[in-house]
VEXVORO-748854 format. One record per atom (N, C-alpha, C, O, CB): x, y, z. Coordinates in steps of 0.1 Angstrom, whole numbers, padded with zeros to 4 digits, always signed. Glycine has a CB too. Example, Ala and Ser with C-alpha at 12.3 -4.5 7.8 and 13.67 -1.06 7.14 Angstrom:
+0132-0057+0078/+0123-0045+0078/+0132-0033+0078/+0142-0033+0085/+0113-0045+0090/+0128-0022+0071/+0137-0011+0071/+0129+0000+0079/+0134+0011+0080/+0141-0006+0057/
This chain:
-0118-0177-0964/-0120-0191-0968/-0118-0199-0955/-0111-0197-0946/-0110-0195-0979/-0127-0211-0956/-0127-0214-0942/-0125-0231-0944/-0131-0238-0952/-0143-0208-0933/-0114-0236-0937/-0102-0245-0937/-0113-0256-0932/-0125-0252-0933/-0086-0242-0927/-0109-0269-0927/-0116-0277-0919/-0102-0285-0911/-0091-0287-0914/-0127-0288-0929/-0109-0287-0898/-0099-0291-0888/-0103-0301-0886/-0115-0300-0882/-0096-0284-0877/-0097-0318-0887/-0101-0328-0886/-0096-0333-0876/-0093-0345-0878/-0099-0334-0896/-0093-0330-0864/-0091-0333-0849/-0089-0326-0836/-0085-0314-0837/-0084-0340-0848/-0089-0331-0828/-0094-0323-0814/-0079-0315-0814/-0079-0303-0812/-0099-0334-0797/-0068-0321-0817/-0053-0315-0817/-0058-0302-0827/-0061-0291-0822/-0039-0328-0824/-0058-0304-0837/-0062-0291-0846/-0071-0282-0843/-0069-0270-0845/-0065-0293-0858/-0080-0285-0839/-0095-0277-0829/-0081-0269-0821/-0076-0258-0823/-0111-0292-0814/-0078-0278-0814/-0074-0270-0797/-0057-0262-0808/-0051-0252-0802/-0067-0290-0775/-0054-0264-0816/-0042-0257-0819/-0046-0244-0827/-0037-0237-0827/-0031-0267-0827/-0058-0240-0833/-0066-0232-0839/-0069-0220-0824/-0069-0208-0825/-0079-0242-0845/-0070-0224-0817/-0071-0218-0805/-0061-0213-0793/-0060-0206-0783/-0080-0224-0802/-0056-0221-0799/-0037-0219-0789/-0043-0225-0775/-0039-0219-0766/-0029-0196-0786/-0051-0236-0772/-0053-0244-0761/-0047-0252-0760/-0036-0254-0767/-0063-0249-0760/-0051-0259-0752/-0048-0275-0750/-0067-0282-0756/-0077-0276-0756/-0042-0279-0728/-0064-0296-0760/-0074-0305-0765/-0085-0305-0751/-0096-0300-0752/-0066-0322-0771/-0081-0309-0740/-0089-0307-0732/-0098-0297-0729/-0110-0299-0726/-0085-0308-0724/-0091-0286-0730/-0102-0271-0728/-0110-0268-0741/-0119-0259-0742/-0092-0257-0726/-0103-0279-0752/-0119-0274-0763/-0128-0284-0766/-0138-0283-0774/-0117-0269-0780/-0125-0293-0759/-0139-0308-0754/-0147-0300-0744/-0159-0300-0745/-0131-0326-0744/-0140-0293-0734/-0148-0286-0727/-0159-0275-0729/-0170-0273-0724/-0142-0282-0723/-0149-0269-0738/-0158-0256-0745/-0170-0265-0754/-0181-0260-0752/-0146-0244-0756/-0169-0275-0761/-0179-0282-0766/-0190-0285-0753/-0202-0280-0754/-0173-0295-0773/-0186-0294-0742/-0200-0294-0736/-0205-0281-0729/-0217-0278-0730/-0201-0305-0726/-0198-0274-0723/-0203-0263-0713/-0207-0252-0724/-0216-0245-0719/-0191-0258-0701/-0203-0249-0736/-0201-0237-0740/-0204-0240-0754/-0201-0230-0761/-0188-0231-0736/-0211-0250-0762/-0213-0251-0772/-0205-0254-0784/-0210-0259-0794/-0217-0244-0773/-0191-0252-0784/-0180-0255-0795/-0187-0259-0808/-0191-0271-0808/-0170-0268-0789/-0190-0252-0820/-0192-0261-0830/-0186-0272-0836/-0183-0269-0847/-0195-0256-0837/-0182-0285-0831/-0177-0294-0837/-0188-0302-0842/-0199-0302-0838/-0168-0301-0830/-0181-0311-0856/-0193-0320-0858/-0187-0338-0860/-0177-0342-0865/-0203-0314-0874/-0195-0343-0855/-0191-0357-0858/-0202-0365-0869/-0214-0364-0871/-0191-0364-0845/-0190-0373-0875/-0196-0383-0888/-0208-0391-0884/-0207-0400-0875/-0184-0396-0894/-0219-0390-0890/-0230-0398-0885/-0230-0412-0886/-0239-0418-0880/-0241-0394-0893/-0220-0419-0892/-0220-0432-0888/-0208-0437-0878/-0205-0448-0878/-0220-0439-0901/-0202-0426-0869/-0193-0423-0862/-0203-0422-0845/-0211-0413-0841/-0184-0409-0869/-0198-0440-0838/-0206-0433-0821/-0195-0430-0814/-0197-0430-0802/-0216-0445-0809/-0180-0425-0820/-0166-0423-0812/-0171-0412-0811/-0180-0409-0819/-0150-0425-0817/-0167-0402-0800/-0169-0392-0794/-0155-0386-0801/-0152-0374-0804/-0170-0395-0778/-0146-0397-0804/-0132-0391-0804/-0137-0384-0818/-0135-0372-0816/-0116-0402-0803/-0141-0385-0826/-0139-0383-0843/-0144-0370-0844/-0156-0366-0841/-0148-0394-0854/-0136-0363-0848/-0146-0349-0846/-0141-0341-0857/-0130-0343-0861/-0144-0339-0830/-0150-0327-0864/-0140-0323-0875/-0151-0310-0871/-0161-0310-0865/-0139-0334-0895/-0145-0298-0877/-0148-0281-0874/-0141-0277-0889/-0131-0281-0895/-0137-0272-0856/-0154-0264-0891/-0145-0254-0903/-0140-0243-0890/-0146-0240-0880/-0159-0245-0919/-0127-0236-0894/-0124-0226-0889/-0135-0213-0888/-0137-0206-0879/-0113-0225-0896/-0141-0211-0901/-0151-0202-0901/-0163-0203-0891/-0170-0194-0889/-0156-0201-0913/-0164-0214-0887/-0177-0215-0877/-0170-0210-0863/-0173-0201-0856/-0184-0231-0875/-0159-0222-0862/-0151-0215-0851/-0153-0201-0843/-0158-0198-0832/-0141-0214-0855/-0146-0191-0854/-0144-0180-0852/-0159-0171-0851/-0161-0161-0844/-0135-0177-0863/-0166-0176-0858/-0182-0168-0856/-0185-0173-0844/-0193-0167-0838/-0194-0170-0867/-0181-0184-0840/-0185-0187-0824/-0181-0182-0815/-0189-0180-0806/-0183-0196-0819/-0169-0178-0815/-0158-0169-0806/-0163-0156-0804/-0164-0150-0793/-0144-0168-0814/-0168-0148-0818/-0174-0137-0818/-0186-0133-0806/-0187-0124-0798/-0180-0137-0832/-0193-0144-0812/-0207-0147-0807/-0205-0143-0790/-0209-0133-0783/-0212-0165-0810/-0197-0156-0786/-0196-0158-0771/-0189-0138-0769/-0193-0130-0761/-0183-0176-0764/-0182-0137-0774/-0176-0123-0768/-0188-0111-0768/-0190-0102-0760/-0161-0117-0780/-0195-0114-0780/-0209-0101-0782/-0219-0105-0771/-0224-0096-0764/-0220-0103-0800/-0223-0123-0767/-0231-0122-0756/-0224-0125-0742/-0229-0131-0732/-0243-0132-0758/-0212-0119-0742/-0202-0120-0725/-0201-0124-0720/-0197-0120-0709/-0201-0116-0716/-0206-0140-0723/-0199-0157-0717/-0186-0157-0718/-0179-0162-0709/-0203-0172-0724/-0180-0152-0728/-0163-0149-0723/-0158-0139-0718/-0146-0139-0716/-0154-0149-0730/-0164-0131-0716/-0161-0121-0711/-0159-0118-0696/-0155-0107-0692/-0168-0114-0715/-0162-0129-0688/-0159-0131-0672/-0146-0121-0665/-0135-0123-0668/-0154-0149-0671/-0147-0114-0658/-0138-0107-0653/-0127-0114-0645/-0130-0125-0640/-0144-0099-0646/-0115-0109-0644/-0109-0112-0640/-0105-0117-0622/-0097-0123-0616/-0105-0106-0648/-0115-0108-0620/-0115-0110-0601/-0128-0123-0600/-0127-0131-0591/-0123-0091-0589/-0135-0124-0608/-0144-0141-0612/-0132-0148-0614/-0129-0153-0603/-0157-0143-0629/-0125-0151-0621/-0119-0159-0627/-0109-0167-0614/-0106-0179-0612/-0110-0151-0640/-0108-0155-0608/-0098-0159-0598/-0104-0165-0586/-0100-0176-0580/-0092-0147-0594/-0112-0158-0583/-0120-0164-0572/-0129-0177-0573/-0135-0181-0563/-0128-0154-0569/-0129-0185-0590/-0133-0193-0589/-0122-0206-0589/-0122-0217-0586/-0141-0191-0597/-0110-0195-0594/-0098-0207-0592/-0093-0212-0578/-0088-0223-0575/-0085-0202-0597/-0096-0199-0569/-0093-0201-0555/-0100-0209-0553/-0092-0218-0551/-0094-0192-0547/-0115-0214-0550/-0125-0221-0550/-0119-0235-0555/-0115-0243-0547/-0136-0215-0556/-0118-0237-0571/-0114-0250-0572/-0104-0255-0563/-0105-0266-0556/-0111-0252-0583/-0093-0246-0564/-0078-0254-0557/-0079-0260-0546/-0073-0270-0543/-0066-0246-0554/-0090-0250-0535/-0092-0255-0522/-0100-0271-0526/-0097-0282-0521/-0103-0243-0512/-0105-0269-0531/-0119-0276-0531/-0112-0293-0534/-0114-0304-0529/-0132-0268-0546/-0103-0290-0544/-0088-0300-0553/-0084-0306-0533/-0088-0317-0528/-0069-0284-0565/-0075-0296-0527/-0069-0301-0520/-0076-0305-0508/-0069-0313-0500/-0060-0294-0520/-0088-0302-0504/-0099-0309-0501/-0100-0328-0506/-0095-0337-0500/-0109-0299-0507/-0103-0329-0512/-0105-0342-0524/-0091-0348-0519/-0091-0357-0510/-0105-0337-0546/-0079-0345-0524/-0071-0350-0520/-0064-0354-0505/-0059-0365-0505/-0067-0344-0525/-0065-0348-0497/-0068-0348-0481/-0075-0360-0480/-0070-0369-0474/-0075-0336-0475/-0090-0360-0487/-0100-0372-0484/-0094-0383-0489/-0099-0394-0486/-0114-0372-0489/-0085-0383-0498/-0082-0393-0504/-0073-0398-0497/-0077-0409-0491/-0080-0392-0516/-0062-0394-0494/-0049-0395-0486/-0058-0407-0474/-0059-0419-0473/-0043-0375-0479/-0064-0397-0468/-0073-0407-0455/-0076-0418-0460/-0068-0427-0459/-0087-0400-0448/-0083-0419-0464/-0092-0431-0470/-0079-0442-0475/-0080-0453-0471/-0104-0425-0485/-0067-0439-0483/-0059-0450-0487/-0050-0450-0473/-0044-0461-0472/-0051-0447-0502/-0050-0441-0465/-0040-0447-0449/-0047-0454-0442/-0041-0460-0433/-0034-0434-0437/-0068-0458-0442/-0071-0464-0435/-0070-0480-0441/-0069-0490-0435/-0082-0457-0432/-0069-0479-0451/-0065-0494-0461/-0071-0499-0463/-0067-0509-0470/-0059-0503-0461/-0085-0497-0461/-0104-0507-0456/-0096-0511-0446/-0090-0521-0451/-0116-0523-0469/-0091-0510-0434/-0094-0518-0422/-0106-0509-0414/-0115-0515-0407/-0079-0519-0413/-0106-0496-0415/-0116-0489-0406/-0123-0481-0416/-0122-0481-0428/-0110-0479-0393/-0131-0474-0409/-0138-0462-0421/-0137-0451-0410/-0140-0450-0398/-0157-0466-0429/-0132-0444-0418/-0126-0428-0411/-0142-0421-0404/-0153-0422-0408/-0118-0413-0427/-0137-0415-0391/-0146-0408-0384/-0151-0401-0390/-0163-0402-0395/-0143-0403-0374/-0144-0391-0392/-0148-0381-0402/-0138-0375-0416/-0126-0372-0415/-0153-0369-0393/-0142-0376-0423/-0131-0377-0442/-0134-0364-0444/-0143-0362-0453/-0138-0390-0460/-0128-0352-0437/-0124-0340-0442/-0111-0336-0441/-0110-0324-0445/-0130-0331-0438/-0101-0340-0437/-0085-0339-0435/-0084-0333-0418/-0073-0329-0413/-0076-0325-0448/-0095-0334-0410/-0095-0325-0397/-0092-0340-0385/-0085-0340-0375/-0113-0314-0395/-0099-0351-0389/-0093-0359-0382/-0090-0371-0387/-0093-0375-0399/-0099-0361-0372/-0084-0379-0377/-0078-0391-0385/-0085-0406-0385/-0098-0405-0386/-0065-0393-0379/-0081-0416-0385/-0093-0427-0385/-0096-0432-0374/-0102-0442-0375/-0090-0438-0393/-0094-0430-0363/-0089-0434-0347/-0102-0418-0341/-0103-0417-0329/-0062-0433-0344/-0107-0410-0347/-0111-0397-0345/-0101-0392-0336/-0105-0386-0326/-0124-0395-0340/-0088-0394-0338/-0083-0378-0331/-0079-0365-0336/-0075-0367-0347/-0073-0379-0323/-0079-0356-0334/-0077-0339-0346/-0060-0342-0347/-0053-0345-0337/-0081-0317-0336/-0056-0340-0361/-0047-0336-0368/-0042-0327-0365/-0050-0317-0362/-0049-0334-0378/-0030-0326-0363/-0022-0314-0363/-0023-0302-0374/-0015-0292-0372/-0011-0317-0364/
């Protein structure tokens, strides 16, 4: 028998997530949620469990979840750099304060262009 879950908290607690990772799984990955047609909130969202789970199936039978574990990782390595990258640029950019505009905004030099330690 298949329940209905009337928000993203119950979606993502059906799945032992967090709410973020099953807004995600909705755009990247299809999530069947559905919203009220006279509803333009993005927020309003409602799922039967039974679809859920045949979705879950699905993605496991065609091996979009099935990503290996040395992928998984190596794409995490990738983000984090990529994170502390961003951050670095950011760092620069709020120490220059708009008085200058940095030589170059990769964390290698500073706003004055001389190399970082």
């Amino acid at each position: 028998m298949s329940s209905l879950l009337t928000s993203w908290k119950e979606i993502a607690r059906h799945f032992d997530k967090g709410v973020r990772t099953v807004q995600r799984w909705e755009q990247e990955l299809g999530l069947p949620v559905r919203r009220p047609n006279a509803s333009r909130s993005r927020s309003i969202v409602f799922a039967f469990t039974e679809e859920l789970d045949a979705w879950v199936k699905r993605l496991e039978h065609d091996g979009k979840a099935g990503e290996s574990e040395e992928a998984l990782s190596a794409q995490l390595q990738r983000l984090r750099a990529e994170n502390e990258s961003l951050r670095r640029e950011l760092a620069l950019l709020k120490s220059t304060d708009g008085r200058r505009s940095p030589v170059e905004v990769n964390g290698r030099h500073d706003h004055r262009g001389r190399r970082e330690p």
